[in-house]
Each structure stands twice: as structure tokens, then as C-alpha cells.
KOLGU-4560 file (N, C-alpha, C; in nm, 3 decimals, padded with zeros to 5 digits):
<recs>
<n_xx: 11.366 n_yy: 05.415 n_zz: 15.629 ca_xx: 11.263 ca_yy: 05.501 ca_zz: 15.576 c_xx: 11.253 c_yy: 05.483 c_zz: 15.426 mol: A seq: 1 type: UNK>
<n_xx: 11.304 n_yy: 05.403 n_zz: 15.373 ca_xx: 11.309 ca_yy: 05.359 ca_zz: 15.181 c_xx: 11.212 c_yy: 05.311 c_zz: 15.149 mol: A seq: 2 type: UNK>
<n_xx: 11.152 n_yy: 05.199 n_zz: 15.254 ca_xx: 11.027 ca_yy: 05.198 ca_zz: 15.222 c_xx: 10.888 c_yy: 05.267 c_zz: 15.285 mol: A seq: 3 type: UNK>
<n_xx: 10.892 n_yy: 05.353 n_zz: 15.336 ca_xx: 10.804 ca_yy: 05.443 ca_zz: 15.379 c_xx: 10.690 c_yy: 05.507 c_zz: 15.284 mol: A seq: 4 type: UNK>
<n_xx: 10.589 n_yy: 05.447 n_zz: 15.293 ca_xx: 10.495 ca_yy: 05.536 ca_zz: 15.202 c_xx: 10.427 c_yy: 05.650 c_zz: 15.195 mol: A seq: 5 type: UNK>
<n_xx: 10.494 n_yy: 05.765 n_zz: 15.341 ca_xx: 10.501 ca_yy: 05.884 ca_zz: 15.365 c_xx: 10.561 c_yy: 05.948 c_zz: 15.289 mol: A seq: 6 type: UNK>
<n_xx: 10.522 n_yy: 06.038 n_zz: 15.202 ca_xx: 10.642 ca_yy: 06.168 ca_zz: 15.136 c_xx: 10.647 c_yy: 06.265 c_zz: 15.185 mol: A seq: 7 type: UNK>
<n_xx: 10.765 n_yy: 06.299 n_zz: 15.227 ca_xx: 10.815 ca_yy: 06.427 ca_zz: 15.285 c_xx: 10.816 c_yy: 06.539 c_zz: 15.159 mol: A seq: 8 type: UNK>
<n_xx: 10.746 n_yy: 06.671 n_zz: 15.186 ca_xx: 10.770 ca_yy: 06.806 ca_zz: 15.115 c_xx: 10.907 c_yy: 06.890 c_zz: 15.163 mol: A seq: 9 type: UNK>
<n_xx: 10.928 n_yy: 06.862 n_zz: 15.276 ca_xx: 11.043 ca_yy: 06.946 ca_zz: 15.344 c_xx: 11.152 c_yy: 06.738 c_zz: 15.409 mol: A seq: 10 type: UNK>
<n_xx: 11.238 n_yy: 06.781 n_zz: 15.381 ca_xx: 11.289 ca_yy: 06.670 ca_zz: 15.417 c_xx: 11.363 c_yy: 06.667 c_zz: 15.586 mol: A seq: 11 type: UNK>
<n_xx: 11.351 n_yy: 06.822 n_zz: 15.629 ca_xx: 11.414 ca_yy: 06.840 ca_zz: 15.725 c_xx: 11.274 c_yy: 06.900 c_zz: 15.826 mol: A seq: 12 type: UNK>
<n_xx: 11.142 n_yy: 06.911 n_zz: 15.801 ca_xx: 11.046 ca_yy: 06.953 ca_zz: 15.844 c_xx: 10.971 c_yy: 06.872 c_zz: 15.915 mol: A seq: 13 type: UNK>
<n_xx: 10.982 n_yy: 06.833 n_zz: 16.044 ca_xx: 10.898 ca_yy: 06.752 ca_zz: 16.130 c_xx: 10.707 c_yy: 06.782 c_zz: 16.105 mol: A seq: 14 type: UNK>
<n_xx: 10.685 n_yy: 06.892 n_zz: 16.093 ca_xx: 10.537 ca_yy: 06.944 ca_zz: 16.101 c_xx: 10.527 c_yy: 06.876 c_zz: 15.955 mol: A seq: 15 type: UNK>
<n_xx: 10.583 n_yy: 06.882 n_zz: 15.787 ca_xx: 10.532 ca_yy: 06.822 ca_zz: 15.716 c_xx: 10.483 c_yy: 06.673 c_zz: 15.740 mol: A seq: 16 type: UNK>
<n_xx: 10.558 n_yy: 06.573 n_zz: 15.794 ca_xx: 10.515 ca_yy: 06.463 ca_zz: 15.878 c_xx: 10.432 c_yy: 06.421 c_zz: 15.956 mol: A seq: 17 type: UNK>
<n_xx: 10.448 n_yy: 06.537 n_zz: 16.040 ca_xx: 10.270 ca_yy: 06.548 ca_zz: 16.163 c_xx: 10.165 c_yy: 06.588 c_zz: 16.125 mol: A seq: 18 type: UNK>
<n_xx: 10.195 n_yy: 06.711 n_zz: 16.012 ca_xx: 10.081 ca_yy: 06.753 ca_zz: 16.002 c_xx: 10.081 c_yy: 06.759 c_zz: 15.855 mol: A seq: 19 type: UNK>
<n_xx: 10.010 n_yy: 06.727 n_zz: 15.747 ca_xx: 10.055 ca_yy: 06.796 ca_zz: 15.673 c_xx: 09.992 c_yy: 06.892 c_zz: 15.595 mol: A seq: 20 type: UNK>
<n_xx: 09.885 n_yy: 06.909 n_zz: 15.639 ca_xx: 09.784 ca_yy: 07.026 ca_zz: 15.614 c_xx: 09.830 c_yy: 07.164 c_zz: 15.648 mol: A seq: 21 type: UNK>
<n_xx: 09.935 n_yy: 07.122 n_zz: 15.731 ca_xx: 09.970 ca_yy: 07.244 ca_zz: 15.839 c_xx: 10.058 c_yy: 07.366 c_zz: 15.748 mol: A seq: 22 type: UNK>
<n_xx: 10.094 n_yy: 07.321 n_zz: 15.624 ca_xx: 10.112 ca_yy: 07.462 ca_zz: 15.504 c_xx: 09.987 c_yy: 07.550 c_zz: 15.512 mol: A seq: 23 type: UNK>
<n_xx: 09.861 n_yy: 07.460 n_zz: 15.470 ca_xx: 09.770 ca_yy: 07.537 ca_zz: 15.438 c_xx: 09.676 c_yy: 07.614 c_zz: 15.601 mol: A seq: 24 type: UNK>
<n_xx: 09.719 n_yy: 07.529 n_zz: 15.664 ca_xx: 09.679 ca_yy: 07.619 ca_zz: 15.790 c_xx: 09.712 c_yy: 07.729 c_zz: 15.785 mol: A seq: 25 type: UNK>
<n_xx: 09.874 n_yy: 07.723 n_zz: 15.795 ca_xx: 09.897 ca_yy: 07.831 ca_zz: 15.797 c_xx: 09.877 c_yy: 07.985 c_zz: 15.703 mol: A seq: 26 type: UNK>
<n_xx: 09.901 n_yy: 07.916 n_zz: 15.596 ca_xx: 09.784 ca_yy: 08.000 ca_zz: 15.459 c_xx: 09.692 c_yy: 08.071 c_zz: 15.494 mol: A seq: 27 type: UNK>
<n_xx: 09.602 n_yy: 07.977 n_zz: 15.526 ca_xx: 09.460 ca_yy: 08.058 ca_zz: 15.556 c_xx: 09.499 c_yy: 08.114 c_zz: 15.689 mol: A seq: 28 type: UNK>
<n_xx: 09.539 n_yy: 08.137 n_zz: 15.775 ca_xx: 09.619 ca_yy: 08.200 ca_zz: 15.893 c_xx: 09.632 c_yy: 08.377 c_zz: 15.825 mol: A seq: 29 type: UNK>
<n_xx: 09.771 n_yy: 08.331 n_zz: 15.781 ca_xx: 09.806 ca_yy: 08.463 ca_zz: 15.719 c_xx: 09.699 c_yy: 08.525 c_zz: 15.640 mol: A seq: 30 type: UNK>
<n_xx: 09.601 n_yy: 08.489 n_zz: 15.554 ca_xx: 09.521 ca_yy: 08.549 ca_zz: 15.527 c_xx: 09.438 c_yy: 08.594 c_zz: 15.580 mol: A seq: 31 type: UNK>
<n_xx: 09.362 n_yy: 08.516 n_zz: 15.684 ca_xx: 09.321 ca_yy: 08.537 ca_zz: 15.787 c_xx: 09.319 c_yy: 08.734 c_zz: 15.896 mol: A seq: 32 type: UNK>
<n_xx: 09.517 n_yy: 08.711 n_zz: 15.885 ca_xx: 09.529 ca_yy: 08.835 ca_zz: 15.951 c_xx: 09.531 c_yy: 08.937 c_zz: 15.832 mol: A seq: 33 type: UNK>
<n_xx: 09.573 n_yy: 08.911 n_zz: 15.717 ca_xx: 09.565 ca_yy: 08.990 ca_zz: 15.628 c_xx: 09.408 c_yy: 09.113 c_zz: 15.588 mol: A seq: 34 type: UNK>
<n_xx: 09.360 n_yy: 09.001 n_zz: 15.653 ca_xx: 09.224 ca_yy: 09.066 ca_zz: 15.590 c_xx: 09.190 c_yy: 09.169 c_zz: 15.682 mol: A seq: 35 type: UNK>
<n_xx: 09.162 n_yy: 09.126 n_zz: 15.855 ca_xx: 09.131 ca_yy: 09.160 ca_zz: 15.971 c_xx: 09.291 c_yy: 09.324 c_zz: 15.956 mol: A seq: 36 type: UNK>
<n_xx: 09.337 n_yy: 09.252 n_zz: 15.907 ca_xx: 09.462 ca_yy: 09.370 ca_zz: 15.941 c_xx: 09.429 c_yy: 09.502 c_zz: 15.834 mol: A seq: 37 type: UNK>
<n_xx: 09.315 n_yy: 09.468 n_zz: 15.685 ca_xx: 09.311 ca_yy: 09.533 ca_zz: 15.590 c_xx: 09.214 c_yy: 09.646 c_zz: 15.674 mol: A seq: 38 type: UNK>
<n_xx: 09.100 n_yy: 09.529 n_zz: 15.727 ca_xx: 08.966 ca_yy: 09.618 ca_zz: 15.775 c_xx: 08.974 c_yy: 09.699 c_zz: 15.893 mol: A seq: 39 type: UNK>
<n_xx: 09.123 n_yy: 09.663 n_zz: 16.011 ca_xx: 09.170 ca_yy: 09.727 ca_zz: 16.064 c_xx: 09.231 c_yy: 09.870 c_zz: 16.033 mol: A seq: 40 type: UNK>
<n_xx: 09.296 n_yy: 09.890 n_zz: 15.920 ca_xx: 09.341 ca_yy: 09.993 ca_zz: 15.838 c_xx: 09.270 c_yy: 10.068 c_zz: 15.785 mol: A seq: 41 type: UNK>
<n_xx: 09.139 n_yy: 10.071 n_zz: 15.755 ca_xx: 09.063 ca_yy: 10.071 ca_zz: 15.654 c_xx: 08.973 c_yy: 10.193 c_zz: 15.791 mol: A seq: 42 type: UNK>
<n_xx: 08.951 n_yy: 10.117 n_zz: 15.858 ca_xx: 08.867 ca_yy: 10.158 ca_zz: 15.976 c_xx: 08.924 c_yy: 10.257 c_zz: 16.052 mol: A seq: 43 type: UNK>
<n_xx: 09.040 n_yy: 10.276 n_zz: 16.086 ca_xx: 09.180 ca_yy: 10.340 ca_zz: 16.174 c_xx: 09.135 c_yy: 10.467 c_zz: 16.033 mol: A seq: 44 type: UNK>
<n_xx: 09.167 n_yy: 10.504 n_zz: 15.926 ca_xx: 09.145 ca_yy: 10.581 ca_zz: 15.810 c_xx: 09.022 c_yy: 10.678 c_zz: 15.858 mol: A seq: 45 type: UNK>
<n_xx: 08.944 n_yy: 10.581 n_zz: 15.840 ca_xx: 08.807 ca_yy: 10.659 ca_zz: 15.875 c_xx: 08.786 c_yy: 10.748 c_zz: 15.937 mol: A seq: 46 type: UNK>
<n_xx: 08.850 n_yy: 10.667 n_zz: 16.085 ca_xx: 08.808 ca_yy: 10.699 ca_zz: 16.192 c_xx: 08.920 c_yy: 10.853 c_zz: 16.230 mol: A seq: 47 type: UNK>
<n_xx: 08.971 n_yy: 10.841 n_zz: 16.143 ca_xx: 09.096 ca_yy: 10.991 ca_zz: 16.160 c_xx: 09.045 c_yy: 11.104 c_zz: 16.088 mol: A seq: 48 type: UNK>
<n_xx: 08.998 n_yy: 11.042 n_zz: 15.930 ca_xx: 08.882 ca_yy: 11.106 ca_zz: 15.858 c_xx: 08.834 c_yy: 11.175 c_zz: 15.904 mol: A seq: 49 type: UNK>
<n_xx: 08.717 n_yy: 11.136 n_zz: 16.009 ca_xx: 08.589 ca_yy: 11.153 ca_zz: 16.082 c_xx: 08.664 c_yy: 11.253 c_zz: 16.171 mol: A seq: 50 type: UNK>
<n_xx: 08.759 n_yy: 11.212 n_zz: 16.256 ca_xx: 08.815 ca_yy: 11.323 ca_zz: 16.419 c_xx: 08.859 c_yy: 11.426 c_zz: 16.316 mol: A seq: 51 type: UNK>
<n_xx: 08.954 n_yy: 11.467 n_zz: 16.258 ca_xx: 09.000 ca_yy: 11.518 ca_zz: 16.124 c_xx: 08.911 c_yy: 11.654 c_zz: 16.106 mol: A seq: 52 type: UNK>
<n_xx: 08.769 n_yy: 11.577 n_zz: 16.035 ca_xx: 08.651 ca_yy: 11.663 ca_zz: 15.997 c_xx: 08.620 c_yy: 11.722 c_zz: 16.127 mol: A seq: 53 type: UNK>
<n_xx: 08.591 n_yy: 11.657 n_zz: 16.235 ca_xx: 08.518 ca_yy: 11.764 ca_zz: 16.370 c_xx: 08.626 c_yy: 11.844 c_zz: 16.400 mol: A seq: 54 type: UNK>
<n_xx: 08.743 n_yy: 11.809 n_zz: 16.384 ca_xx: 08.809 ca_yy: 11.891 ca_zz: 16.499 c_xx: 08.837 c_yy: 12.022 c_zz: 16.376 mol: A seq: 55 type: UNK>
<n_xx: 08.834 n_yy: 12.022 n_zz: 16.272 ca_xx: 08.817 ca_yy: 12.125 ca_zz: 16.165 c_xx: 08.711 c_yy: 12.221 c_zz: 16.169 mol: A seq: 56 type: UNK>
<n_xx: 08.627 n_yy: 12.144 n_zz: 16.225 ca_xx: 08.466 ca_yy: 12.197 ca_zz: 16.265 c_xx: 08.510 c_yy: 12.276 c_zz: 16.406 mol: A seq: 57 type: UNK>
<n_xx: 08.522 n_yy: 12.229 n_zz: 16.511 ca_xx: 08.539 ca_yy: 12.245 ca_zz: 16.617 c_xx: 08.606 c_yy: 12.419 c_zz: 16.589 mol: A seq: 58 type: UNK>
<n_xx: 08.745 n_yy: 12.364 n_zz: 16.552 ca_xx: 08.815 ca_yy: 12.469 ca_zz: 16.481 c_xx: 08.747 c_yy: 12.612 c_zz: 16.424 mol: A seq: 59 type: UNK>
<n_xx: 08.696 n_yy: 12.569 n_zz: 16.346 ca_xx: 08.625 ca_yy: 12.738 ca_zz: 16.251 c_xx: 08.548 c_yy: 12.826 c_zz: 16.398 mol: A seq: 60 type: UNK>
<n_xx: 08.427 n_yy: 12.687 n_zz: 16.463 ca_xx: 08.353 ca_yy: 12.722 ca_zz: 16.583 c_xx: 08.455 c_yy: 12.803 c_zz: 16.659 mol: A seq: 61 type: UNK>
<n_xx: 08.592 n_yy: 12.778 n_zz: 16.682 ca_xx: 08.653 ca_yy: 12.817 ca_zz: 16.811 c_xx: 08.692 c_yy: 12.924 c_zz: 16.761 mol: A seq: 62 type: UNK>
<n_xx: 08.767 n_yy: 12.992 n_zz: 16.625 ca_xx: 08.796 ca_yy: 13.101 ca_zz: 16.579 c_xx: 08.663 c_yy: 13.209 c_zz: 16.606 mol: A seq: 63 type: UNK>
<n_xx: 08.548 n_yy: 13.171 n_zz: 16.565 ca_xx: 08.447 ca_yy: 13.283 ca_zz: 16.544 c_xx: 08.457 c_yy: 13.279 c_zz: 16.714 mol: A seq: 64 type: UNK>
<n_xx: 08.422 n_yy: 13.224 n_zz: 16.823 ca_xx: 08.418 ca_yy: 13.212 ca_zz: 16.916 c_xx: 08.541 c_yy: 13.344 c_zz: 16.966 mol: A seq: 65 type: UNK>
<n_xx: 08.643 n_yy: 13.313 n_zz: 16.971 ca_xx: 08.746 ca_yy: 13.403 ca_zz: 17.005 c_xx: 08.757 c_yy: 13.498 c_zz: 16.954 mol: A seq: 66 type: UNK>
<n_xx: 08.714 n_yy: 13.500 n_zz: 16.815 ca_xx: 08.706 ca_yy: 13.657 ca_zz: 16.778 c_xx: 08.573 c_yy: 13.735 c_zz: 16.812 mol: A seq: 67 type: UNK>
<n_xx: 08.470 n_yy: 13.679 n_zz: 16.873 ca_xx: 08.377 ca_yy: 13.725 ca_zz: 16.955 c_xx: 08.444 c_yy: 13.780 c_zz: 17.129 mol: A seq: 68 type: UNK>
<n_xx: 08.559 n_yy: 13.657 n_zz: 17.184 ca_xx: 08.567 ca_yy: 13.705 ca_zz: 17.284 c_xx: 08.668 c_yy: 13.853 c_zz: 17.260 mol: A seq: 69 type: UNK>
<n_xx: 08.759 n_yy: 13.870 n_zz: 17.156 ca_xx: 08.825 ca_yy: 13.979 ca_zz: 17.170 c_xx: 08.765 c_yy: 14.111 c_zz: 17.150 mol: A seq: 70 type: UNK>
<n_xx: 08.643 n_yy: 14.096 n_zz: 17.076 ca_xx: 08.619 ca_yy: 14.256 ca_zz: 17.062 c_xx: 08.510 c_yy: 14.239 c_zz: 17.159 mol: A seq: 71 type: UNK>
<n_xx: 08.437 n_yy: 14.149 n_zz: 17.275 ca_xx: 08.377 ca_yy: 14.199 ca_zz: 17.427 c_xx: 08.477 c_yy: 14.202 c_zz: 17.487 mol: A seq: 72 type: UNK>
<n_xx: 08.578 n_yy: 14.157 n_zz: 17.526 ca_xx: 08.685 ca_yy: 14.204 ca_zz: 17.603 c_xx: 08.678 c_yy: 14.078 c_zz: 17.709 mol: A seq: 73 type: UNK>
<n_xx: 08.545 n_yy: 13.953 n_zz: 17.672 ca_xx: 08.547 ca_yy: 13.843 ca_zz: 17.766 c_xx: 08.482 c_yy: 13.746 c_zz: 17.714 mol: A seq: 74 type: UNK>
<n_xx: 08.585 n_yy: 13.599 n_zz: 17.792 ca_xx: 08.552 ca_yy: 13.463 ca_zz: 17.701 c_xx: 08.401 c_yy: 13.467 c_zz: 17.757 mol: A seq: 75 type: UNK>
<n_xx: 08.355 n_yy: 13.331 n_zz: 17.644 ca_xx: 08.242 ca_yy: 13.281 ca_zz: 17.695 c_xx: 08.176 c_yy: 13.205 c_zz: 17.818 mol: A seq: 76 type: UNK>
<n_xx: 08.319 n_yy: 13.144 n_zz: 17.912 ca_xx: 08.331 ca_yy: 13.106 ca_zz: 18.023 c_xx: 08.320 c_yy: 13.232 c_zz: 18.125 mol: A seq: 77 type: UNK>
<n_xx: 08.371 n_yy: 13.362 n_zz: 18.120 ca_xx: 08.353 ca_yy: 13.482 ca_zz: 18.186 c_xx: 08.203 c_yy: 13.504 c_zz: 18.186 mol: A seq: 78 type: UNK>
<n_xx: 08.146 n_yy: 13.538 n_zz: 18.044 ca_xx: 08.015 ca_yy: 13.630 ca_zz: 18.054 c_xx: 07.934 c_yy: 13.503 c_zz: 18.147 mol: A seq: 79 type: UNK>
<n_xx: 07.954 n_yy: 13.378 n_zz: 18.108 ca_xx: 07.864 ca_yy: 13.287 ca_zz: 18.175 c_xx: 07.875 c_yy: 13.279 c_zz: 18.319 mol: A seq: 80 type: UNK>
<n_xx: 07.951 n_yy: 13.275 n_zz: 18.360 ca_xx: 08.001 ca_yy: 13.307 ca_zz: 18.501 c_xx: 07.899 c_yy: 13.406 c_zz: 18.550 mol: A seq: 81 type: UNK>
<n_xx: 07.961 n_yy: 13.551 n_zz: 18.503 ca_xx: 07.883 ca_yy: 13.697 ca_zz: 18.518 c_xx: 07.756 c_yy: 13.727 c_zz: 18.511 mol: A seq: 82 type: UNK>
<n_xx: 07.688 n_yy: 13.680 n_zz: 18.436 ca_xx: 07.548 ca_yy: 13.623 ca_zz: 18.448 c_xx: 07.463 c_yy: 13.521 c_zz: 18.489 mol: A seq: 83 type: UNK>
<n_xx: 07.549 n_yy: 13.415 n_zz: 18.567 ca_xx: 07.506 ca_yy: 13.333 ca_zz: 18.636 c_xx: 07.430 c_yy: 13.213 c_zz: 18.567 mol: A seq: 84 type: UNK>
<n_xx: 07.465 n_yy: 13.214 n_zz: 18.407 ca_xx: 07.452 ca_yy: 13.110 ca_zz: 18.287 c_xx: 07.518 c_yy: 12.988 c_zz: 18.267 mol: A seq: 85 type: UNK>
<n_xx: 07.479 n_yy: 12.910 n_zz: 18.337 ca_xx: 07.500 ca_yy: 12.736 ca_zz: 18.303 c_xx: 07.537 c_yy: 12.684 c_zz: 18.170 mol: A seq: 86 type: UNK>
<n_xx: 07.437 n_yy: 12.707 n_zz: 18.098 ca_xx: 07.420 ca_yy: 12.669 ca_zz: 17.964 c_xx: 07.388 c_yy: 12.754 c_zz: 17.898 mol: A seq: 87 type: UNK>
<n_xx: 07.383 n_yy: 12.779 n_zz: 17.738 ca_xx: 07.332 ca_yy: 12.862 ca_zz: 17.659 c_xx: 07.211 c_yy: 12.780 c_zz: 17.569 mol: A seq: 88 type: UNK>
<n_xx: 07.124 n_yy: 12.823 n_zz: 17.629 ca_xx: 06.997 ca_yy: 12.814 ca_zz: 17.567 c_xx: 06.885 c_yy: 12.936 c_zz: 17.511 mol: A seq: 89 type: UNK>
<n_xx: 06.771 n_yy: 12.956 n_zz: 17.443 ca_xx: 06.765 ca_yy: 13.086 ca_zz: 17.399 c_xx: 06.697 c_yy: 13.128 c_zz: 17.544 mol: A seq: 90 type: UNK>
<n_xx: 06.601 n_yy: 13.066 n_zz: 17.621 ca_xx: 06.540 ca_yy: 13.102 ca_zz: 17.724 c_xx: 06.615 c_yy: 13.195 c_zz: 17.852 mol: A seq: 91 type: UNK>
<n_xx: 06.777 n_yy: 13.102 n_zz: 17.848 ca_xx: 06.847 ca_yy: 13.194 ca_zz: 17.969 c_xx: 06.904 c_yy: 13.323 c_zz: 17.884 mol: A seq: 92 type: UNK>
<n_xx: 06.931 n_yy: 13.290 n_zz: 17.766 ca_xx: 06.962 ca_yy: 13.423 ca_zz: 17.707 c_xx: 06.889 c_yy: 13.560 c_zz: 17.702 mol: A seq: 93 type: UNK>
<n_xx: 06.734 n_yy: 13.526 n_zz: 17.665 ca_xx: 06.660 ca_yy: 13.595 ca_zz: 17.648 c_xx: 06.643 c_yy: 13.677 c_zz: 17.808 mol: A seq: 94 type: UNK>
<n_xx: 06.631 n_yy: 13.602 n_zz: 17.930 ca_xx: 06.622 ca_yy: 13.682 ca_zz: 18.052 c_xx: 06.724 c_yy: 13.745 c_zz: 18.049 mol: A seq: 95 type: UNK>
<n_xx: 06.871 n_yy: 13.751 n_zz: 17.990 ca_xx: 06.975 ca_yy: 13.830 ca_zz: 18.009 c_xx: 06.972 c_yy: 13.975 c_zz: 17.924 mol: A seq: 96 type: UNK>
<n_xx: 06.927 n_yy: 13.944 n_zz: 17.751 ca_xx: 06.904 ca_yy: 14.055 ca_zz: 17.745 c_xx: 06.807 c_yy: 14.136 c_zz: 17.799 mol: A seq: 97 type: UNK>
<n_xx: 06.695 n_yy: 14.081 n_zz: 17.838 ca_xx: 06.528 ca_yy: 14.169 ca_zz: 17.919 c_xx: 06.638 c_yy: 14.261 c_zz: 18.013 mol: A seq: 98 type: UNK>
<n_xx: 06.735 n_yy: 14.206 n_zz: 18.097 ca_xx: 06.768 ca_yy: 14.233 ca_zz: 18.220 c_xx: 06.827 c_yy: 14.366 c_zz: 18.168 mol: A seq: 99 type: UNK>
<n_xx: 06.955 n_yy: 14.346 n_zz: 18.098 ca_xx: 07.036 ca_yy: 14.461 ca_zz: 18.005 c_xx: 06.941 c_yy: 14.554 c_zz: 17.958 mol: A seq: 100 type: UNK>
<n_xx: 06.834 n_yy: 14.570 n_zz: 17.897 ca_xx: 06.752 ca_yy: 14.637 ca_zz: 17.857 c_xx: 06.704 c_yy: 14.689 c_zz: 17.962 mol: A seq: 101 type: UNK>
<n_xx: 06.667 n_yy: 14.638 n_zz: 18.069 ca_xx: 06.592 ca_yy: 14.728 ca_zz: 18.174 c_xx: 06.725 c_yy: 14.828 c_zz: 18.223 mol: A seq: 102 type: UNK>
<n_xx: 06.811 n_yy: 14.782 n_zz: 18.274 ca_xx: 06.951 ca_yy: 14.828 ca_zz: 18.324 c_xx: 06.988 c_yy: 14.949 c_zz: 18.232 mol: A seq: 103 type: UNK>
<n_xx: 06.956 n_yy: 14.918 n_zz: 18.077 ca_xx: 07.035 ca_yy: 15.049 ca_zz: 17.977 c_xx: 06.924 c_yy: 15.150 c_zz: 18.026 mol: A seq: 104 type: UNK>
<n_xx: 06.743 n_yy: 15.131 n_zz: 18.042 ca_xx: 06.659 ca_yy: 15.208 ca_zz: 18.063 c_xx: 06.687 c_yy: 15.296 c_zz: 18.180 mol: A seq: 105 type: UNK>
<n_xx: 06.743 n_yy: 15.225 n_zz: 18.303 ca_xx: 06.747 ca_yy: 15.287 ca_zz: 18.435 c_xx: 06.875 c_yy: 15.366 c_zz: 18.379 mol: A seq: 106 type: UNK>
<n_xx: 06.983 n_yy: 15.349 n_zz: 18.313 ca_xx: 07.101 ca_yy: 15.449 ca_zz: 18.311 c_xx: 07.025 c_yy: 15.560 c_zz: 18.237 mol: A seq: 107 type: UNK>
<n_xx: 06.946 n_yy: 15.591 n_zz: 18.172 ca_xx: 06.917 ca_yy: 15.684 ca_zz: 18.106 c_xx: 06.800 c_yy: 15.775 c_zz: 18.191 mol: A seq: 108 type: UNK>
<n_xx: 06.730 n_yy: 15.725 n_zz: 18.250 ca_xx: 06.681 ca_yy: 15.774 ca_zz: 18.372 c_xx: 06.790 c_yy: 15.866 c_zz: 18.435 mol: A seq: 109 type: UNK>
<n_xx: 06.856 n_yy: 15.778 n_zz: 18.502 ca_xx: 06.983 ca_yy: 15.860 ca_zz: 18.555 c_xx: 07.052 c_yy: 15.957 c_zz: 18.515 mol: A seq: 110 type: UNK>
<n_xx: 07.078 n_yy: 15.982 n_zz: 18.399 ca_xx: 07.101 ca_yy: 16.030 ca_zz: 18.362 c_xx: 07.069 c_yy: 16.189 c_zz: 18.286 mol: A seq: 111 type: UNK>
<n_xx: 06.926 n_yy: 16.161 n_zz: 18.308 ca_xx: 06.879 ca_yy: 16.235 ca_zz: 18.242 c_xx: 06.821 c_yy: 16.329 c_zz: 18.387 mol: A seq: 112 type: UNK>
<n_xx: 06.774 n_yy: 16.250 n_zz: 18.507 ca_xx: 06.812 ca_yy: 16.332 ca_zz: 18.681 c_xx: 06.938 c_yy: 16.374 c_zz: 18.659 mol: A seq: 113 type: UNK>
<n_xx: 07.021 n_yy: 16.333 n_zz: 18.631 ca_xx: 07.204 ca_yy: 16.431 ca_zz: 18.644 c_xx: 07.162 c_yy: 16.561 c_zz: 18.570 mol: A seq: 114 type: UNK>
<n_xx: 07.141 n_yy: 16.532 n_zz: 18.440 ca_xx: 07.094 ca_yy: 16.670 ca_zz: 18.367 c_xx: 07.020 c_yy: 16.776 c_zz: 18.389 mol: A seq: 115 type: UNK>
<n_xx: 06.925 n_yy: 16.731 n_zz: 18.454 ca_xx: 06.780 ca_yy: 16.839 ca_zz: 18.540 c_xx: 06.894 c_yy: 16.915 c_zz: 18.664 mol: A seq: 116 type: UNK>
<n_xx: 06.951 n_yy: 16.797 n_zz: 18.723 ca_xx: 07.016 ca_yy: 16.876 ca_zz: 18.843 c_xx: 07.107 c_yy: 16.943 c_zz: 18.788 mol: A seq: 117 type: UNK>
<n_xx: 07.196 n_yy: 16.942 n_zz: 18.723 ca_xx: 07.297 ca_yy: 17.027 ca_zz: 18.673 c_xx: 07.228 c_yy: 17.182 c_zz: 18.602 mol: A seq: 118 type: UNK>
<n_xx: 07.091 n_yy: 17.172 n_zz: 18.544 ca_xx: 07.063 ca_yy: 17.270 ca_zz: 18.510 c_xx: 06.954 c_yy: 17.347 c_zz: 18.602 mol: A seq: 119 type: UNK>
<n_xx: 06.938 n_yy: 17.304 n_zz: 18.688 ca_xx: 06.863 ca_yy: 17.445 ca_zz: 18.822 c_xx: 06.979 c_yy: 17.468 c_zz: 18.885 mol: A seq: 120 type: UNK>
<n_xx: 06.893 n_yy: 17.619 n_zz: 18.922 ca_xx: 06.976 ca_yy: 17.725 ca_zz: 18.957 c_xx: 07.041 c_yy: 17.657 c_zz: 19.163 mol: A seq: 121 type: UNK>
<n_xx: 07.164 n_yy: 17.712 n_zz: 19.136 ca_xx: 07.181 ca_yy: 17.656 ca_zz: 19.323 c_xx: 07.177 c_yy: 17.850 c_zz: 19.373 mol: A seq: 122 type: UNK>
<n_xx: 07.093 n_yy: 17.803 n_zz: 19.453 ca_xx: 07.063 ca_yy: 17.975 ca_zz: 19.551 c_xx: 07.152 c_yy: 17.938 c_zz: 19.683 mol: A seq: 123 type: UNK>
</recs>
């Protein structure tokens, strides 16, 4: 090999011999993942950011929510149930209060027959 007009960089490195680009392959390799690994990171951030912010959101929503269900005495899954409400939209809402409103009218009706009867005379 003395007269060989190959130069070895690594004297014990077969790939400098075969290949010898194959430093810089690998170079741009590692950079390669470097970068993909930056925008990976970068993105993973965000994206925790972003869940982070809703579920903070979500959060405040679910407090007012529960402190609505404690002073009716029932979640929002109950009243919906109880009224036979799928979804909350203003349209099914609105037939629920009409309904309540007619219902408070008839108790006062009633009520106000309890009163008449309680006050004639029983012979």
C-alpha cells in the first residue's frame, strides 16, 4: 500500500476507502434529523400550548357549569334528560320555558280554587 495513491483519513476506517463522501453523508444526515427533530419540538410546544389553552377554557366553562348545577340541585345531563332535551339550542329551550310558564299559571289557578274552598262556609 506505499504506493497507493488512495489517502486514508481514518487509517483503520474501511468506509473512508469505500466511500469517502460518506463523512459528509453522514453530516447532512445528522442535520437532516436535527432540523426535522427541531420542527418536531417546536410543533409538540404548540400543540400543548393550544390543548393547554382549551382545556383552561373548557375549565372556567365547567366551573360556571357546576356552580349552576349546585344551586338547581341538577346537572345539565339531568334537566336534559327531564325535559326530554337532546341538545341545547334556543328553540328547544324556549318550548321549555313556554311550558314552565303555563305550569307556574295552572299552580296558581290551583291555588287560588284551594283558597275559595277553604273560605265557604261547610253547612
Amino acid at each position: 500500500a506505499s504506493g497507493s495513491s488512495v489517502k486514508f483519513t481514518h487509517p483503520n476506517c474501511l468506509g473512508c476507502l469505500i466511500y469517502p463522501q460518506a463523512k459528509y453523508l453522514a453530516q447532512i444526515i445528522v442535520m437532516g434529523v436535527q432540523v426535522v427533530g427541531r420542527a418536531f419540538a417546536r410543533a409538540l410546544r404548540q400543540e400543548f400550548a393550544a390543548s393547554r389553552a382549551a382545556a383552561d377554557a373548557r375549565g372556567r366553562a365547567g366551573h360556571r357549569s357546576a356552580a349552576a348545577s349546585n344551586l338547581s340541585g341538577l346537572s345539565l345531563q339531568e334537566a336534559q334528560q327531564i325535559l326530554n332535551v337532546s341538545k341545547l339550542n334556543p328553540e328547544e329551550v324556549q318550548k321549555v320555558v313556554r311550558a314552565k310558564e303555563r305550569l307556574d299559571e295552572e299552580l296558581k289557578i290551583q291555588a287560588q280554587e284551594d283558597r275559595e274552598k277553604g273560605q265557604k262556609p261547610h253547612t
